[in-house]
Backbone as XML, in Angstrom:
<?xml version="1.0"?>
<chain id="A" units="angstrom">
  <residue number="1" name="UNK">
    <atom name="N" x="74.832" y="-265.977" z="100.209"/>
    <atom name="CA" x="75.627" y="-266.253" z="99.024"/>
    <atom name="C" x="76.876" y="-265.379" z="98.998"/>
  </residue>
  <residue number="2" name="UNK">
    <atom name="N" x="76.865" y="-264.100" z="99.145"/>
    <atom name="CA" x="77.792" y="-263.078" z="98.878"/>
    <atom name="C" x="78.443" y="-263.026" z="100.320"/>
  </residue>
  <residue number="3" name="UNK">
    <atom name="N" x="78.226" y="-263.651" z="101.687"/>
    <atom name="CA" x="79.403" y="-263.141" z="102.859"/>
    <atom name="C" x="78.972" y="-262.087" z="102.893"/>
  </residue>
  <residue number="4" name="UNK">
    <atom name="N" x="79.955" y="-261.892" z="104.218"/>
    <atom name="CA" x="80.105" y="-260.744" z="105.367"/>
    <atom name="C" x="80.922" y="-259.451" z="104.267"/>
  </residue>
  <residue number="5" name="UNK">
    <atom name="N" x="80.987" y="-259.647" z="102.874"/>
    <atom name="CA" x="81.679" y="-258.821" z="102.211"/>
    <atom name="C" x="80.627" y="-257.984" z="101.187"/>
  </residue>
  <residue number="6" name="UNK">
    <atom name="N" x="79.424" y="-257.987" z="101.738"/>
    <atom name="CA" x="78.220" y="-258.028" z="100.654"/>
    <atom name="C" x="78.587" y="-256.676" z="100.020"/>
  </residue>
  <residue number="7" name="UNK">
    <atom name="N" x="78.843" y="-255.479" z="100.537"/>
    <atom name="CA" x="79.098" y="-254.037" z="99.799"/>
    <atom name="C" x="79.750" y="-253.949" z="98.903"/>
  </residue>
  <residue number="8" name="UNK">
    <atom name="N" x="80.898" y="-254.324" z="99.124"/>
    <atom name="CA" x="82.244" y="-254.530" z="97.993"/>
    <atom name="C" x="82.009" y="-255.679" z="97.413"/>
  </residue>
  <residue number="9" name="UNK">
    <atom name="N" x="80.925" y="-256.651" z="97.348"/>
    <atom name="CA" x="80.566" y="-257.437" z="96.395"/>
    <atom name="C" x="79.118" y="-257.292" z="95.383"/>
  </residue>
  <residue number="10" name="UNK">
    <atom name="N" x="78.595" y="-256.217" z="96.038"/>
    <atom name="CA" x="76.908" y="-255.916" z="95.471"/>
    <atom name="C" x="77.782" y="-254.586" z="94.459"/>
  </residue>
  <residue number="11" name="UNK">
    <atom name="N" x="78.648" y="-254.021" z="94.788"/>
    <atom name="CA" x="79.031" y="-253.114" z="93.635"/>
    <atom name="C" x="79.962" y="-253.704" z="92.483"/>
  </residue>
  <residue number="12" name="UNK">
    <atom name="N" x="80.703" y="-255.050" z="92.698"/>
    <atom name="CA" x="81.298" y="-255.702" z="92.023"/>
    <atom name="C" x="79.939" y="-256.318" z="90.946"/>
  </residue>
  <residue number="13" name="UNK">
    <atom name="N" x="79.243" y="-256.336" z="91.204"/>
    <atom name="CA" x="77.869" y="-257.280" z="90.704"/>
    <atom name="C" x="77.622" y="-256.005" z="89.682"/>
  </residue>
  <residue number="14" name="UNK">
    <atom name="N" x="76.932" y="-254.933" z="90.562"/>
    <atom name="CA" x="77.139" y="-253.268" z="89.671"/>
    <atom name="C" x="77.652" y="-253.256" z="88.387"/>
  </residue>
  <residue number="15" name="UNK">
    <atom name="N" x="79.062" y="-253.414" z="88.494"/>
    <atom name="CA" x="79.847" y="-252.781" z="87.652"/>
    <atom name="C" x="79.896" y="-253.928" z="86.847"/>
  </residue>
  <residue number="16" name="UNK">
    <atom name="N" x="79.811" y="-255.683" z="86.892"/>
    <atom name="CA" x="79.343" y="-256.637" z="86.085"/>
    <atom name="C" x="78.643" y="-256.352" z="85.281"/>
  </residue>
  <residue number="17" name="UNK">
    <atom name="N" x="77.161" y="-255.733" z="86.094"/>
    <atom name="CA" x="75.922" y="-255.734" z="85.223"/>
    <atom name="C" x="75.665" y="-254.179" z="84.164"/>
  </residue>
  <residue number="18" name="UNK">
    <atom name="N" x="76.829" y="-253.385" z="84.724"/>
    <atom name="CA" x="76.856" y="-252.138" z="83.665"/>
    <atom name="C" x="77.544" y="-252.565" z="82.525"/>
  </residue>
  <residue number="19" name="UNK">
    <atom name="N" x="78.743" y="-253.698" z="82.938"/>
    <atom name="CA" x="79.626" y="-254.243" z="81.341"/>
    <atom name="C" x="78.751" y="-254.913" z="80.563"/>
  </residue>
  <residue number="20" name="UNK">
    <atom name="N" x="77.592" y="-255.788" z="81.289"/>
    <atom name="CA" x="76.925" y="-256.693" z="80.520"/>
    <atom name="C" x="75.563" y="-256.073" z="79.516"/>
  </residue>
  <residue number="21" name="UNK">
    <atom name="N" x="75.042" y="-254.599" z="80.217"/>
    <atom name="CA" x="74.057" y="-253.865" z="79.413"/>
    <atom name="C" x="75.016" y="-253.905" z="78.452"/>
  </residue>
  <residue number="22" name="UNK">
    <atom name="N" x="76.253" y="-252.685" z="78.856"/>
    <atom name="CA" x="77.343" y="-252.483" z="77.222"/>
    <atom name="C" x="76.975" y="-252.769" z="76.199"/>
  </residue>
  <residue number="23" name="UNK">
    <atom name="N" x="77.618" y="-254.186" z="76.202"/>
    <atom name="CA" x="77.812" y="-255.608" z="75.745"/>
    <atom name="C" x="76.784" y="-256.048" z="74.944"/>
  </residue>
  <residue number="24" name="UNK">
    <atom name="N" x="75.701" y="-255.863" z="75.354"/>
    <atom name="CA" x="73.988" y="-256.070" z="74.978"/>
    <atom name="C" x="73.253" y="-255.103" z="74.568"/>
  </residue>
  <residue number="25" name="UNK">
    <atom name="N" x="73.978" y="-253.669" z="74.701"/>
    <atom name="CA" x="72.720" y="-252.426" z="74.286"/>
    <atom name="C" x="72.307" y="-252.588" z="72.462"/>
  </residue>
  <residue number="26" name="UNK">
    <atom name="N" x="73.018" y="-253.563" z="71.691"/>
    <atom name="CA" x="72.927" y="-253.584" z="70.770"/>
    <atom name="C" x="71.669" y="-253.976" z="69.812"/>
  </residue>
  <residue number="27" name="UNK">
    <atom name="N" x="71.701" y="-255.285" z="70.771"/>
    <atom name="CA" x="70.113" y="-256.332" z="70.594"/>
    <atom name="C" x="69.496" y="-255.971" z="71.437"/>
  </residue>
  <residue number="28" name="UNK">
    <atom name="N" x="68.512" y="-255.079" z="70.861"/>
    <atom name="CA" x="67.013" y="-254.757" z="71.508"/>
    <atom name="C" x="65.990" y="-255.564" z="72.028"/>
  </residue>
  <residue number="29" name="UNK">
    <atom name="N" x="66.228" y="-256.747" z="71.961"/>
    <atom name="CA" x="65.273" y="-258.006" z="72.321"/>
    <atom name="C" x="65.827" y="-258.566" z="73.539"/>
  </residue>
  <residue number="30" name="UNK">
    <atom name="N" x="67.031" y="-257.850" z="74.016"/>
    <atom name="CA" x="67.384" y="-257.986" z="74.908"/>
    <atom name="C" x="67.659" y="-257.127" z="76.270"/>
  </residue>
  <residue number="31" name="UNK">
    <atom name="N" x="67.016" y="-257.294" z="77.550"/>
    <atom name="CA" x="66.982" y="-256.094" z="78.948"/>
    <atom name="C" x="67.146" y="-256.969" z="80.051"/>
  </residue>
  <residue number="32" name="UNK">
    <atom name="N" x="67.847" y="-255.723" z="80.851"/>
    <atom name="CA" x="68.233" y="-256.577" z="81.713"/>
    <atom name="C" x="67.438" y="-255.179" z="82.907"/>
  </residue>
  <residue number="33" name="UNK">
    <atom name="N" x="66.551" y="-255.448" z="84.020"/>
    <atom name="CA" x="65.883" y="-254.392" z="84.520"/>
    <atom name="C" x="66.016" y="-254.443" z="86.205"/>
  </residue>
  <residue number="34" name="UNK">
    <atom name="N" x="66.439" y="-253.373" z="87.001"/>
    <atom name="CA" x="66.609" y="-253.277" z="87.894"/>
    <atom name="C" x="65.866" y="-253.348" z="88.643"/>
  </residue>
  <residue number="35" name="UNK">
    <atom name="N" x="65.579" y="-254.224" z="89.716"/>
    <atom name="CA" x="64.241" y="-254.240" z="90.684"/>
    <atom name="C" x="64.878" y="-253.702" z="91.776"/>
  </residue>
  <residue number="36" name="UNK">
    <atom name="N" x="64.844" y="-252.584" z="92.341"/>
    <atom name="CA" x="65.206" y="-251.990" z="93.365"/>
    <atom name="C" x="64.765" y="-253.048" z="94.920"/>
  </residue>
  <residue number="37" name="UNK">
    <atom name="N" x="65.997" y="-253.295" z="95.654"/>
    <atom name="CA" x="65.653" y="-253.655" z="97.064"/>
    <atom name="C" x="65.776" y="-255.516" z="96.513"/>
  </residue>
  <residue number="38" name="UNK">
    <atom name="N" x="65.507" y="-256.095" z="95.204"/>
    <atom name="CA" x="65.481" y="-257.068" z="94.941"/>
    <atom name="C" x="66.502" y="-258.226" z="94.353"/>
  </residue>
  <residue number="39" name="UNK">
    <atom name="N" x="67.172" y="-257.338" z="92.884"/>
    <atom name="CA" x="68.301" y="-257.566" z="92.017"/>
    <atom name="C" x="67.490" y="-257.134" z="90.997"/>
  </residue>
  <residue number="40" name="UNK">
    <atom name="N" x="68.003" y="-258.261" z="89.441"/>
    <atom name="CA" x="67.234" y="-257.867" z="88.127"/>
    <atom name="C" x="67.093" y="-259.050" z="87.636"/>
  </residue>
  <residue number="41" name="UNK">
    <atom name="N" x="66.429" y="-258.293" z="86.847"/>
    <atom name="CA" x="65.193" y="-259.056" z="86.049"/>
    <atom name="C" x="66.038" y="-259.339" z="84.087"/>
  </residue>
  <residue number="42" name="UNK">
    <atom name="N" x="66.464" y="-260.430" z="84.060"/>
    <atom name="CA" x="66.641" y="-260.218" z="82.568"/>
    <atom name="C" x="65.844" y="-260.390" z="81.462"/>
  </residue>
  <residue number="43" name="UNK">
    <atom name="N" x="65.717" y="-259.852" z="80.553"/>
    <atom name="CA" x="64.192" y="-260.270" z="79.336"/>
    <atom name="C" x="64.682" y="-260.159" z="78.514"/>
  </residue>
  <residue number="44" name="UNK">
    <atom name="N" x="64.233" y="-261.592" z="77.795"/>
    <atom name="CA" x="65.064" y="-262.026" z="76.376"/>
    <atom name="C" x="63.430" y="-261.734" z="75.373"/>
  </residue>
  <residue number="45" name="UNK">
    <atom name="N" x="63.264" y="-261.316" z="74.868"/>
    <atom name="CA" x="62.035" y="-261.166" z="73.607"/>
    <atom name="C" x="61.619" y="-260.461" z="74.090"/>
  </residue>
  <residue number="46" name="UNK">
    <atom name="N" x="60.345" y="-259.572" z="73.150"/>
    <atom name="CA" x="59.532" y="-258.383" z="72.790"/>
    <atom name="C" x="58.834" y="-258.052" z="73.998"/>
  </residue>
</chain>
């Protein structure tokens, strides 16, 4: 999916998914959780 550019695109993803906690730290019913080696996991409810 991401090309021969995967580094400078897996930290572009990074810095996506740090704006998008931001963005979201508000609503608690909402996580977004890092699976190391995998990507993440988002969870909408309790």
């Amino acid at each position: 999916v991401w090309g021969d550019d995967s580094f400078f695109n897996s930290r572009n993803l990074d810095v996506y998914i740090t704006k998008l906690r931001d963005y979201l730290r508000e609503d608690s019913s909402i996580e977004i959780i890092t699976i190391k080696g995998i990507g993440y996991h988002f969870v909408v409810g309790n």
